[in-house]
C-alpha atoms as a printed R data frame, in Angstrom:
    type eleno elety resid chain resno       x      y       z
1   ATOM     1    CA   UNK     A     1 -13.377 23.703 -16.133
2   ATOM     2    CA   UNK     A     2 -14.300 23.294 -12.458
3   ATOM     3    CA   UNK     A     3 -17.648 24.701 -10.901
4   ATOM     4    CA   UNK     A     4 -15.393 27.819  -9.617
5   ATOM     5    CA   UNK     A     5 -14.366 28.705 -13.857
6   ATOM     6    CA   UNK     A     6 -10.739 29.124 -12.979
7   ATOM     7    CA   UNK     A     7  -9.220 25.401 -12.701
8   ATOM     8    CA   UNK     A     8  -8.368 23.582 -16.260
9   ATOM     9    CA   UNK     A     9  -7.383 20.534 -17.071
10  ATOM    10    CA   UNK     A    10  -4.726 20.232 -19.415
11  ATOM    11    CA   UNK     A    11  -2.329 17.585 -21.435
12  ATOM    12    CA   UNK     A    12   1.110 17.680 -19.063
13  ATOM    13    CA   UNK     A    13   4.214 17.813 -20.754
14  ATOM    14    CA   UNK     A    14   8.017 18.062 -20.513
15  ATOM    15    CA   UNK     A    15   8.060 21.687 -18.964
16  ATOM    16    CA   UNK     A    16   5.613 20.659 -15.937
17  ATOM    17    CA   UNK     A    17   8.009 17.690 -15.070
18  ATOM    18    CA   UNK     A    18   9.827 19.621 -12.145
19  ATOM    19    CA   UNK     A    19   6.434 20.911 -10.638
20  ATOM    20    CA   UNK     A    20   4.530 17.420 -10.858
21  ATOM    21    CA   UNK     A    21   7.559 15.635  -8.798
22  ATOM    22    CA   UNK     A    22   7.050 18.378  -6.627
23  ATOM    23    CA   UNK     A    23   3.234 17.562  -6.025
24  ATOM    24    CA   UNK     A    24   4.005 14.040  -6.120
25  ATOM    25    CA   UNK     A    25   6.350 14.000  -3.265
26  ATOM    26    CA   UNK     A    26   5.188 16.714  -0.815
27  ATOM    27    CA   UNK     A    27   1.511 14.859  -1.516
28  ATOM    28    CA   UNK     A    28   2.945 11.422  -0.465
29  ATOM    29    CA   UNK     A    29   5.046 12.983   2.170
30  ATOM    30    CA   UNK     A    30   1.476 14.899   3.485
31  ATOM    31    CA   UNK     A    31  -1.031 12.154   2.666
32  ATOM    32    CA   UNK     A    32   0.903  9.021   3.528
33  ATOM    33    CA   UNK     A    33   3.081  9.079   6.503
34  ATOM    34    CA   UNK     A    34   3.161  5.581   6.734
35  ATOM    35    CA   UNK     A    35   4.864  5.425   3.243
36  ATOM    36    CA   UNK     A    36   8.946  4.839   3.947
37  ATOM    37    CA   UNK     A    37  10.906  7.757   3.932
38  ATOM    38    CA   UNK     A    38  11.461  9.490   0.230
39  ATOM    39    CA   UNK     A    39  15.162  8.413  -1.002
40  ATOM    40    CA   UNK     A    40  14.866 10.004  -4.815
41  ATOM    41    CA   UNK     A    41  15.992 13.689  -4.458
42  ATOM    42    CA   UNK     A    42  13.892 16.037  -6.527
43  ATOM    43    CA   UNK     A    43  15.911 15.905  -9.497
44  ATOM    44    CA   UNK     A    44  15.709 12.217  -9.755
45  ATOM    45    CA   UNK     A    45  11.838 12.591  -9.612
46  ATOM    46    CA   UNK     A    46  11.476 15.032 -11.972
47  ATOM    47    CA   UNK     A    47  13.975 12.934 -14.284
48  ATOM    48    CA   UNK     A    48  11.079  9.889 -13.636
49  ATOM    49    CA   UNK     A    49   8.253 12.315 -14.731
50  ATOM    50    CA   UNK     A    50   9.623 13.627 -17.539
51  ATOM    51    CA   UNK     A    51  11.750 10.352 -19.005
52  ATOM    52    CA   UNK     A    52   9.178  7.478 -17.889
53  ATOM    53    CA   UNK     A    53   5.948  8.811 -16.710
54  ATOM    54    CA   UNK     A    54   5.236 11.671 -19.464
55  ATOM    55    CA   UNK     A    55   6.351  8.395 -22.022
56  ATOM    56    CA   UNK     A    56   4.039  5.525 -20.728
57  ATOM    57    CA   UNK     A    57   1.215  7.680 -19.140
58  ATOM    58    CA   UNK     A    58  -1.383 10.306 -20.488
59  ATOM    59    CA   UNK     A    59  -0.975 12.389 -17.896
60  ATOM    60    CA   UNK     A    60  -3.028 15.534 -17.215
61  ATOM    61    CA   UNK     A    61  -2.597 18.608 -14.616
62  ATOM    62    CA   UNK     A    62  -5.222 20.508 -13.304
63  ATOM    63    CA   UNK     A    63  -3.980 24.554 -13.877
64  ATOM    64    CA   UNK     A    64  -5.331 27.613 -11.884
65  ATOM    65    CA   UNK     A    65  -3.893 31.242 -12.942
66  ATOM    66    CA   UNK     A    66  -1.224 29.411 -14.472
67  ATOM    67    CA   UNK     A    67   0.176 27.044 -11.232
68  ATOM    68    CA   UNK     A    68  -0.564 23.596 -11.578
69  ATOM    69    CA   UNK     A    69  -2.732 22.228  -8.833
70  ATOM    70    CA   UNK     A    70  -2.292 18.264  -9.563
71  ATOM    71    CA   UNK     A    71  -2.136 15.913 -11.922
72  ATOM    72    CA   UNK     A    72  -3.636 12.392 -12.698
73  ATOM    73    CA   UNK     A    73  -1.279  9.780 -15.338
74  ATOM    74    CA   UNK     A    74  -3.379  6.941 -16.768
75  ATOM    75    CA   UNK     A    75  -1.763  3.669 -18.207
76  ATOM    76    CA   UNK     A    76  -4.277  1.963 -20.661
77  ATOM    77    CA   UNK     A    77  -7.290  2.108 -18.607
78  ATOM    78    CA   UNK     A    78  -4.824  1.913 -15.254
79  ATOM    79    CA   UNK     A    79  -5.063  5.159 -13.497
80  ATOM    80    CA   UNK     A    80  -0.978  4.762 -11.935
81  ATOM    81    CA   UNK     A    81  -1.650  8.238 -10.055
82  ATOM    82    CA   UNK     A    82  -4.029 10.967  -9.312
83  ATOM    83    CA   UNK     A    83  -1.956 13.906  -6.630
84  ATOM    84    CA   UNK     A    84  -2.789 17.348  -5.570
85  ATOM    85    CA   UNK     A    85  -0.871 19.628  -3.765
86  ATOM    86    CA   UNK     A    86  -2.213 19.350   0.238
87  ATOM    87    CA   UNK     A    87  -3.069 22.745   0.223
88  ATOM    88    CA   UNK     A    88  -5.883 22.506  -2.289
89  ATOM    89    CA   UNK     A    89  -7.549 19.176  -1.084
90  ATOM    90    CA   UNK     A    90 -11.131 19.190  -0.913
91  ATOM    91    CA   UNK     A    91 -12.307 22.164  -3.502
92  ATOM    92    CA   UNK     A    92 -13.201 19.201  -6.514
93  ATOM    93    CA   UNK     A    93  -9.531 19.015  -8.133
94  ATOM    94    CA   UNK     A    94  -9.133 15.703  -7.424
95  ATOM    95    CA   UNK     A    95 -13.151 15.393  -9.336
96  ATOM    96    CA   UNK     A    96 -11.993 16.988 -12.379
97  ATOM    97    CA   UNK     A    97  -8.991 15.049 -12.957
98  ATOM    98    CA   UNK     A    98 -10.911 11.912 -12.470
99  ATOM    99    CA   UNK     A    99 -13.266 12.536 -14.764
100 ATOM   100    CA   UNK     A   100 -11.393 13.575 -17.382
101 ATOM   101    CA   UNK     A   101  -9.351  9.902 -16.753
102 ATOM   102    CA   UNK     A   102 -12.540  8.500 -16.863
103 ATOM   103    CA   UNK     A   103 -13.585 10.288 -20.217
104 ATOM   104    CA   UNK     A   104 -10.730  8.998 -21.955
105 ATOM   105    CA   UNK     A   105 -11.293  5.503 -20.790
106 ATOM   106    CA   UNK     A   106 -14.246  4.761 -21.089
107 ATOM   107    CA   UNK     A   107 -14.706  1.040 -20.594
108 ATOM   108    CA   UNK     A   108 -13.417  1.543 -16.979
109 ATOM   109    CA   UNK     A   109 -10.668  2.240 -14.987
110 ATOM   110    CA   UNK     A   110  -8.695  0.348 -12.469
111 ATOM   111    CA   UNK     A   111  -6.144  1.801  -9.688
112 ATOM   112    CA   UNK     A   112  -4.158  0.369  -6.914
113 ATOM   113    CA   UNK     A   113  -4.529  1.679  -3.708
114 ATOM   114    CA   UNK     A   114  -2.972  1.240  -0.196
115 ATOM   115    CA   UNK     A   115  -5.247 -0.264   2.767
116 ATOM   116    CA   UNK     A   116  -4.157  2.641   5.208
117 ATOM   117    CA   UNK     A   117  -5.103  5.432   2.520
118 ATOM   118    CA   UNK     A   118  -8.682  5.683   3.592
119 ATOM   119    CA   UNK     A   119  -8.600  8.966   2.193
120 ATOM   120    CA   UNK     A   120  -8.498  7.980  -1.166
121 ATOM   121    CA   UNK     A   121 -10.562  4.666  -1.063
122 ATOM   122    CA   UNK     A   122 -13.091  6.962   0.197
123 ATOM   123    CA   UNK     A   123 -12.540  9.341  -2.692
124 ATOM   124    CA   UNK     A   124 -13.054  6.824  -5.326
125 ATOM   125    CA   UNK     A   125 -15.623  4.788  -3.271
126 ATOM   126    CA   UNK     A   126 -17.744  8.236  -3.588
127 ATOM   127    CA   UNK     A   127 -16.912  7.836  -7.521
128 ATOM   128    CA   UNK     A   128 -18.275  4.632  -8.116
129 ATOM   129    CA   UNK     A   129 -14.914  2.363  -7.942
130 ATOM   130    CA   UNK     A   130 -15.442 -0.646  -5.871
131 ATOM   131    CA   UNK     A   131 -12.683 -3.431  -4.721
132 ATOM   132    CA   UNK     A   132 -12.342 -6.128  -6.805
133 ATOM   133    CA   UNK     A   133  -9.193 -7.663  -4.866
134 ATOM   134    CA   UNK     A   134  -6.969 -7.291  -1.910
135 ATOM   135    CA   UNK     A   135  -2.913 -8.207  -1.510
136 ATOM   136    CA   UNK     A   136  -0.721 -8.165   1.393
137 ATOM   137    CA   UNK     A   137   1.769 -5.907  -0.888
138 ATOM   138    CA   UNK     A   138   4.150 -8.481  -1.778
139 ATOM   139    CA   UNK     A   139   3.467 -6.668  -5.256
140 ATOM   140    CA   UNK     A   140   4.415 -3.254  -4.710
141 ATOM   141    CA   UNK     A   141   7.550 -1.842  -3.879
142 ATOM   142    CA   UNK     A   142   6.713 -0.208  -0.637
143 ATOM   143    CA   UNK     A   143   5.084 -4.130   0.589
144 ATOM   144    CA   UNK     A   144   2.326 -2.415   2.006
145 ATOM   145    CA   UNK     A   145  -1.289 -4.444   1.859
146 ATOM   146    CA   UNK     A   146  -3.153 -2.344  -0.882
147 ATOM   147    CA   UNK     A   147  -6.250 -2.761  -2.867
148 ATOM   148    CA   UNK     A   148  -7.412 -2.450  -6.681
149 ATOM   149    CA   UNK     A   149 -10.030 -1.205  -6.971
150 ATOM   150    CA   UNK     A   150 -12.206 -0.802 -10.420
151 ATOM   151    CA   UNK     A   151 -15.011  1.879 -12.371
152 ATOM   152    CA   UNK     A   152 -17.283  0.877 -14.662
153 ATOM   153    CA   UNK     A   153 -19.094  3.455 -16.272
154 ATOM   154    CA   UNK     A   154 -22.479  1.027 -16.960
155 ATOM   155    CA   UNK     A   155 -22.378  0.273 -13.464
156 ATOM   156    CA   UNK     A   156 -22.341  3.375 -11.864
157 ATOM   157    CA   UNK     A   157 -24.285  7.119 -11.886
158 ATOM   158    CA   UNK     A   158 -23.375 10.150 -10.911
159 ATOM   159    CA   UNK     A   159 -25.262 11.273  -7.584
160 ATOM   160    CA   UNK     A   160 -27.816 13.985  -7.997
């Protein structure tokens, strides 16, 4: 539960699929103009949440008075994506569903990240991930440079 007592963290399943596509494209579309445009309608999306990413992920949302907020999917110890809707940025979301990722891997966690989102590397540089390698994106299918970065919990404290 976050500092305010109203935001949970929860175990996503089928019935959120339509709502986590929805914060997973208006948060790329808000956070990442650079990305190419978006050529998967909604539908499509919400068929990849609910068909692939609920099957290979554990993927969490992060609920206030019943509307999901976000939503982090982790892979092994892989943490494939961590979104919030762009209206509640900045209020610790984005905290909580890290941490509970990092609670449930708790050797580390790694996560890909593109060089332009300095948003985000800043977000996870304030969490104790540091870059372990660079690529020019000839990896990813957007062939954008990105990063991976990496979290180790023996290497790293919380700030006080």
């Amino acid at each position: 539960m976050s500092e305010d007592g109203r935001t949970e963290i929860r175990v996503a399943d089928a019935a959120d699929a339509a709502v986590v596509a929805h914060i997973h494209m208006v948060s790329r579309a808000a956070t990442m103009p650079y990305l190419p445009p978006q050529t998967h309608t909604h539908d499509q999306v919400s068929g990849w949440v609910r068909d692939v990413l609920l099957k290979t992920c554990r993927v969490w949302v992060a609920v206030r008075e019943l509307e999901i907020l976000g939503f982090a999917a982790l892979e092994g110890d892989v943490l494939e994506h961590l979104y919030l809707r762009p209206d509640v940025r900045r209020q610790g979301i984005g905290t909580l569903l890290l941490d509970t990722v990092r609670r449930h891997s708790p050797e580390g966690v790694s996560l890909h990240v593109f060089q332009q989102n300095t948003n985000a590397r800043a977000f996870y540089e304030r969490h104790g991930f540091t870059v372990l390698d660079t690529s020019d994106g000839s990896g990813n299918m957007e062939s954008l440079p990105d990063m991976t970065l990496r979290w180790t919990p023996d290497a790293w404290s919380a700030p006080s």
